[in-house]
C-alpha positions in Angstrom: -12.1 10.6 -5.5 -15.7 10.7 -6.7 -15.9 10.8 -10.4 -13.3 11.1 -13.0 -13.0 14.6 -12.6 -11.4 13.9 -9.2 -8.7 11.1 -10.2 -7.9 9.8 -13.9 -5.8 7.1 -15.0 -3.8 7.5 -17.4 -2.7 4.4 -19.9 -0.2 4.1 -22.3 3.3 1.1 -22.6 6.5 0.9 -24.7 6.5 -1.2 -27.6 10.0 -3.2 -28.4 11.1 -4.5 -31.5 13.4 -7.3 -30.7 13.0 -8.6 -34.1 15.7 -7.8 -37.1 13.0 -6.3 -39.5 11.9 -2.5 -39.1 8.0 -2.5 -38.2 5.1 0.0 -38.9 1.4 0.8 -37.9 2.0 -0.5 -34.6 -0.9 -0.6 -32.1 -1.6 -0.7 -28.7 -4.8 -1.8 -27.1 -5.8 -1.6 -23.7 -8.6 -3.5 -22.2 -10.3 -3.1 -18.8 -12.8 -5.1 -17.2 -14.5 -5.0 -13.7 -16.8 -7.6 -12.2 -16.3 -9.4 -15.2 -17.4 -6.5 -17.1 -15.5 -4.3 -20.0 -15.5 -0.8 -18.8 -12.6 0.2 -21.2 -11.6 -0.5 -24.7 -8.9 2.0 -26.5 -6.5 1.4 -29.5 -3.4 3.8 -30.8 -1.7 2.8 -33.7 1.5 4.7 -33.7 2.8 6.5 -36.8 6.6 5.8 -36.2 8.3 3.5 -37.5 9.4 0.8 -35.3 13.3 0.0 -36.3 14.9 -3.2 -35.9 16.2 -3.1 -31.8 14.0 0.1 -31.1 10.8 1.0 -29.4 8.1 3.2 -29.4 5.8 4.6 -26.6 2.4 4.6 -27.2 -0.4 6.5 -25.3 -4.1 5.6 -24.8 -7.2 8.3 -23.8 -7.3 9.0 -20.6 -10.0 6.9 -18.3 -12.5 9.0 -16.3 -15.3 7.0 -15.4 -18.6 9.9 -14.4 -18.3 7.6 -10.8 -15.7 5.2 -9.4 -16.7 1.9 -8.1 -14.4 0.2 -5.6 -13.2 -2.7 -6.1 -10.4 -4.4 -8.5 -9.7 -3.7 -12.3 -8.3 -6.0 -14.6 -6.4 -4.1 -17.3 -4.2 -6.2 -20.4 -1.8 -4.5 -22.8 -1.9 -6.0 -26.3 0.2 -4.9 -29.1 0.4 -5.6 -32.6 1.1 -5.3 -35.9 0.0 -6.2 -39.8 3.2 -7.7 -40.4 4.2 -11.6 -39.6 5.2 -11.5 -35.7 7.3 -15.1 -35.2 7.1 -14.5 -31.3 3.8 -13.6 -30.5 3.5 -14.8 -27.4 4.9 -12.0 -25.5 2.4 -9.0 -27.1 0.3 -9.3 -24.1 0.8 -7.8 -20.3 -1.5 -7.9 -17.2 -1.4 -4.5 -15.0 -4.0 -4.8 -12.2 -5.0 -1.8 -10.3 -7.9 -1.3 -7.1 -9.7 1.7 -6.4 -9.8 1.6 -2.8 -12.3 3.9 -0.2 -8.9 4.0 1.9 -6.0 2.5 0.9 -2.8 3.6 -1.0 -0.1 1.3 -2.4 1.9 0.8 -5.4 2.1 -2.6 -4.8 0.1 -5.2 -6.5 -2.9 -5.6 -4.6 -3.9 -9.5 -4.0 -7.6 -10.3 -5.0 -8.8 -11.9 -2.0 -7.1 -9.7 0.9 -6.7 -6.7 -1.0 -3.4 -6.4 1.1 -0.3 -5.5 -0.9 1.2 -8.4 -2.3 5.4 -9.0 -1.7 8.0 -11.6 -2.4 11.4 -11.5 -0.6 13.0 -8.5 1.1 15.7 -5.8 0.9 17.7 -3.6 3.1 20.0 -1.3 2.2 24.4 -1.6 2.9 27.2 0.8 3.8 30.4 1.0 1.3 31.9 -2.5 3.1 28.9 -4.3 2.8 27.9 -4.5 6.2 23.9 -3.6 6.3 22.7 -0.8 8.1 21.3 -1.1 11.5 18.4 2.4 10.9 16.7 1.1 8.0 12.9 2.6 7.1 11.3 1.9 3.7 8.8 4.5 2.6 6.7 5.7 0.3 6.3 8.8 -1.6 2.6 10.7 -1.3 0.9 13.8 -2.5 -2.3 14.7 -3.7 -4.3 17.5 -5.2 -7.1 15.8 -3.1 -5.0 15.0 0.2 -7.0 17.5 2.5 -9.9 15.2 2.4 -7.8 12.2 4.2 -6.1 11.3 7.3 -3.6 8.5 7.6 -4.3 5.9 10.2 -2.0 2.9 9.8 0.7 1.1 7.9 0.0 -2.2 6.5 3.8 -4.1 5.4 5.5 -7.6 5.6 8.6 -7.2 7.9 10.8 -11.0 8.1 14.1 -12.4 8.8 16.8 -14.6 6.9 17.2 -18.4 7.5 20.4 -17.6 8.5 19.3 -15.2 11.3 20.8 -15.4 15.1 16.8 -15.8 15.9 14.3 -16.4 12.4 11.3 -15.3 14.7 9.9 -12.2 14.3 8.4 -12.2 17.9 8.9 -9.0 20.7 10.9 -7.1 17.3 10.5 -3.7 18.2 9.3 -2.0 14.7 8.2 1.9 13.9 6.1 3.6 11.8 6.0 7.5 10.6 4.5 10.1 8.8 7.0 13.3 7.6 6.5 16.6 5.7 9.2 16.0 2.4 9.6 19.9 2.3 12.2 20.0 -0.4 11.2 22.4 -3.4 11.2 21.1 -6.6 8.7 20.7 -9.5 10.2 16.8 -11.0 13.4 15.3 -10.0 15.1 16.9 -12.9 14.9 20.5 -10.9 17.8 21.5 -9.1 16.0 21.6 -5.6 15.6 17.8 -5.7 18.4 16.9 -3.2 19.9 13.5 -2.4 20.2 12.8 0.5 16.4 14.5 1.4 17.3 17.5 2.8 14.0 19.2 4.3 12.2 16.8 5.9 10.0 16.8 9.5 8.0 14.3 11.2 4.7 14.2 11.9 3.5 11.0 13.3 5.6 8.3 14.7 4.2 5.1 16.4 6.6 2.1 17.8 5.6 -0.9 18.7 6.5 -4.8 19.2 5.8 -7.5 17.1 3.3 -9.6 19.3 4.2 -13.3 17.3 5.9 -14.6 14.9 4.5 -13.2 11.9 7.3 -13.2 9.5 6.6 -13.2 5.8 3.5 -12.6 6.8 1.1 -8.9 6.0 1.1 -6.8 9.4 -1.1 -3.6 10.5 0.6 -0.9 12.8 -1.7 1.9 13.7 -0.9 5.6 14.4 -1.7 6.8 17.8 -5.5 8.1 17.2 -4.9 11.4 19.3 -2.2 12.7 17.1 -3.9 11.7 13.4 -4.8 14.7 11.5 -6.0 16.0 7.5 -3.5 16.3 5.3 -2.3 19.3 3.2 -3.1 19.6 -0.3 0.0 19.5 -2.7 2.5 18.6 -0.2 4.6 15.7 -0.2 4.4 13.1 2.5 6.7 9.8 3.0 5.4 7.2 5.5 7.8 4.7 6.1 8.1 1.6 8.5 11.4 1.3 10.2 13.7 -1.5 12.0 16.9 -1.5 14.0 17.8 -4.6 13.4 20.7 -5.5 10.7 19.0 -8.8 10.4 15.2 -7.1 9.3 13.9 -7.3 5.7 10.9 -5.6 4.4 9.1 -7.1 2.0 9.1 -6.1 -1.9 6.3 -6.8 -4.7 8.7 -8.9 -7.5 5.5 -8.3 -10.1 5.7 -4.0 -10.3 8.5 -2.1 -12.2 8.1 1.9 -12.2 11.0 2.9 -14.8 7.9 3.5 -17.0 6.2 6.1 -14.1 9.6 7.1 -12.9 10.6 8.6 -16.6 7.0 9.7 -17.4 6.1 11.8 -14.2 9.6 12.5 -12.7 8.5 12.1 -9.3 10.1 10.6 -5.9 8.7 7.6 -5.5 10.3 5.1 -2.9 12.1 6.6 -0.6 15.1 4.9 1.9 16.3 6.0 4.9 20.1 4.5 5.7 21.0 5.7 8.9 19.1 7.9 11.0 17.7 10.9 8.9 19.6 10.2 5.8 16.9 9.5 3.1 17.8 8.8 -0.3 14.9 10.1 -2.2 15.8 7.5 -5.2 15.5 4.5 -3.0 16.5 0.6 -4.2 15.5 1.8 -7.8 11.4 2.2 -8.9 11.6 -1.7 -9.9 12.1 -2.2 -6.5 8.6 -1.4 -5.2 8.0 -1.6 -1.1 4.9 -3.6 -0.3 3.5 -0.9 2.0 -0.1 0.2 2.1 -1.3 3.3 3.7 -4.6 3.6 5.3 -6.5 6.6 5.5 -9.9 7.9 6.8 -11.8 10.9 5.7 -11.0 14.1 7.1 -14.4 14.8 8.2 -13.4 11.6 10.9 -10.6 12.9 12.6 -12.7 13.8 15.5 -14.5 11.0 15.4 -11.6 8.7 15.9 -10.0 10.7 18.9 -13.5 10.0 20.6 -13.4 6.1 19.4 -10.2 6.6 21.4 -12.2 7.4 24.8 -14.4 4.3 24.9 -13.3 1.9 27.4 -14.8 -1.6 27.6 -13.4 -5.2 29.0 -12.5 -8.6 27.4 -12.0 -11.6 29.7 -10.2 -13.7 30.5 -7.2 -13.4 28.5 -6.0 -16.1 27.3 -9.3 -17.8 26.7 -9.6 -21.0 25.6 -13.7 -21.7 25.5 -15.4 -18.5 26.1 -14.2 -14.9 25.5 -16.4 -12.4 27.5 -17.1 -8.7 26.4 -18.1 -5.9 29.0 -20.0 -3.1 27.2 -19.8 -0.4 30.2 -22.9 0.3 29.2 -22.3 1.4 25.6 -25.2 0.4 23.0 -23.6 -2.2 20.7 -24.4 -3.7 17.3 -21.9 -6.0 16.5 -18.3 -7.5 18.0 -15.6 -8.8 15.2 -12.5 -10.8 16.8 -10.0 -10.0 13.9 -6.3 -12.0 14.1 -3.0 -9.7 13.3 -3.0 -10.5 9.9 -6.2 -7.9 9.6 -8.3 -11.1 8.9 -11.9 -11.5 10.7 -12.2 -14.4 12.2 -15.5 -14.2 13.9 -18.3 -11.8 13.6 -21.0 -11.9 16.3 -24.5 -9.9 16.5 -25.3 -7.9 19.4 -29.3 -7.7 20.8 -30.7 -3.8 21.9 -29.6 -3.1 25.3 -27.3 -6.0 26.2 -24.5 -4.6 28.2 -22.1 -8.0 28.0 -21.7 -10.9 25.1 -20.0 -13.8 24.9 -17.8 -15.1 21.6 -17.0 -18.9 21.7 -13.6 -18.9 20.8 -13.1 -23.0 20.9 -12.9 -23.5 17.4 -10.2 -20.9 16.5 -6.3 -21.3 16.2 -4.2 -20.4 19.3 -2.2 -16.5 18.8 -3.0 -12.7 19.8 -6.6 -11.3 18.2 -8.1 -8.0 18.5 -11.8 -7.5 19.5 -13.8 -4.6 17.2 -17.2 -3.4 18.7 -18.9 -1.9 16.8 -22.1 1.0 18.8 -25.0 2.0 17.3 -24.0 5.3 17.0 -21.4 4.4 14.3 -18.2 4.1 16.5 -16.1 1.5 16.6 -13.7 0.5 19.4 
């Protein structure tokens, strides 16, 4: 999205009257800042009177900034009213969005990473309570706009229970995938919303192992760069992270609750697959919210990437404990990041015109698996 024109949020909240006297004139104000900066500033005063044990939803103009800047928006909810309010304390709500050049979540987003934040896990159970050993979490997507992106990785906390046969999270094998949701329907009121999912295809699908013990802890899984491609405009998608282990969790943001969304827009939004192929479009509930994030590159990249894909260089040795050496193969290279599984760089390391080899002192870090970025002059990056 570029401007408003191209994405608008839209604002509005439900106002409860827990008290025992009816209530009028009240309002609703919304306030956005970025940077520290007020960017928004809107208040509705409903006409409807508020009854003792009621509520009322109110709705706020639309915001459409004439650009988007990336980064993360504070937004707070206050309501109010003329009348004596005994408990005022709870007329004011946070609701923190980013606006991301490539990420997708309906997590909450954590200031500092900007990975999606979760608390906890859940997994689904047959009708004896026994938990299902094919269990993916995924998330709904589909976009007016999706034809200008291409999915490259899944970002997720996967963990275990204390009271696992083995807590660590080390050598679990773990999937990712992309599928077409090709069932017709317009909102989940329309009869061609089925449940189970009953049109479905995949698209992408990338396993993988665990390489440490990293549960409770945010993870990057990558799709296979030769098979990522643009996506369709208007047509749903689900990208979902699966295990096959009973003893799995995936893990949930405890701070986002979507009966709000869910009622406005009607739409699918966190999908569960129980079994192998057997989604239930409704998942745990929308105030059970999966803390996945989807990355995505623009379209215009896709070819870009497969050719990333062809560059071949060499780190040594491996493990290193002082020096960590990097073989160019006679590439032209700017930069080298070492970056640990958490997504996290760690060291960053300039590169001078024409060197064919560079050396990262690697002393000083923590021992575990890290990945070495390089990026070339050209703009690649391997």
């Amino acid at each position: 999205a570029e401007d408003g024109s191209d994405y608008t949020i839209k604002f509005g909240g439900t106002v409860y009257n827990f008290g025992s006297n009816d209530q009028s004139d009240i309002s609703l104000n919304a306030v956005i800042t970025f940077n520290g900066t007020e960017v928004y500033n809107e208040t509705v005063t409903s006409s409807d009177l508020l009854e003792a044990g009621d509520s009322v939803d109110i709705f706020l103009p639309d915001f459409a900034p004439t650009s988007w800047a990336e980064g993360y928006y504070h937004l707070e909810y206050t309501a109010s009213t003329p009348n004596t309010d005994d408990d005022p304390q709870d007329n004011t709500i946070t609701s923190d969005f980013v606006i991301s050049p490539s990420d997708f979540s309906y997590a909450s987003i954590d200031e500092t990473t900007f990975a999606p934040k979760s608390s906890g896990g859940s997994r689904p159970i047959d009708g004896s309570g026994n938990p299902i050993p094919y269990y993916s979490q995924c998330v709904n997507f589909m976009s007016p706009k999706a034809s200008k992106l291409a999915p490259v990785s899944l970002t997720f906390t996967a963990m275990k229970g204390s009271a696992a046969t083995n807590t660590s999270m080390e050598g679990e094998p773990l999937m990712i995938s992309m599928y077409s949701y090709d069932d017709q329907f317009t909102t989940i009121e329309d009869a061609g919303f089925a449940n189970p999912i009953s049109s479905f295809y995949e698209l992408l699908n990338t396993s993988f192992d665990v390489l440490e013990d990293t549960s409770s802890v945010t993870m990057t899984a990558n799709f296979n760069p030769s098979e990522i491609f643009a996506l369709d405009d208007n047509q749903r998608y689900l990208f979902c992270v699966t295990t096959f282990n009973t003893e799995v969790y995936f893990g949930t943001d405890p701070d986002k609750d979507y009966n709000g969304n869910l009622g406005l827009y009607l739409q699918p939004m966190f999908p569960v697959e129980a079994g192998q192929g057997s989604f239930n479009p409704n998942g745990f509930g929308p105030e059970t919210v999966p803390g996945i994030s989807v990355t995505f590159i623009p379209a215009e990249q896709v070819s870009l990437a497969k050719e990333e894909m062809n560059i071949t260089m060499k780190a040594y040795p491996s493990p290193a404990s002082e020096e960590l050496n990097i073989n160019f193969n006679n590439y032209d290279v700017n930069s080298v990041e070492l970056i640990n599984t958490v997504g996290q760089t760690v060291l960053t390391q300039s590169v001078k015109n024409n060197a064919n080899s560079t050396a990262l002192n690697v002393s000083g870090l923590d021992n575990g698996m890290y990945i070495v970025r390089v990026s070339l002059t050209n703009g690649m990056k391997h």
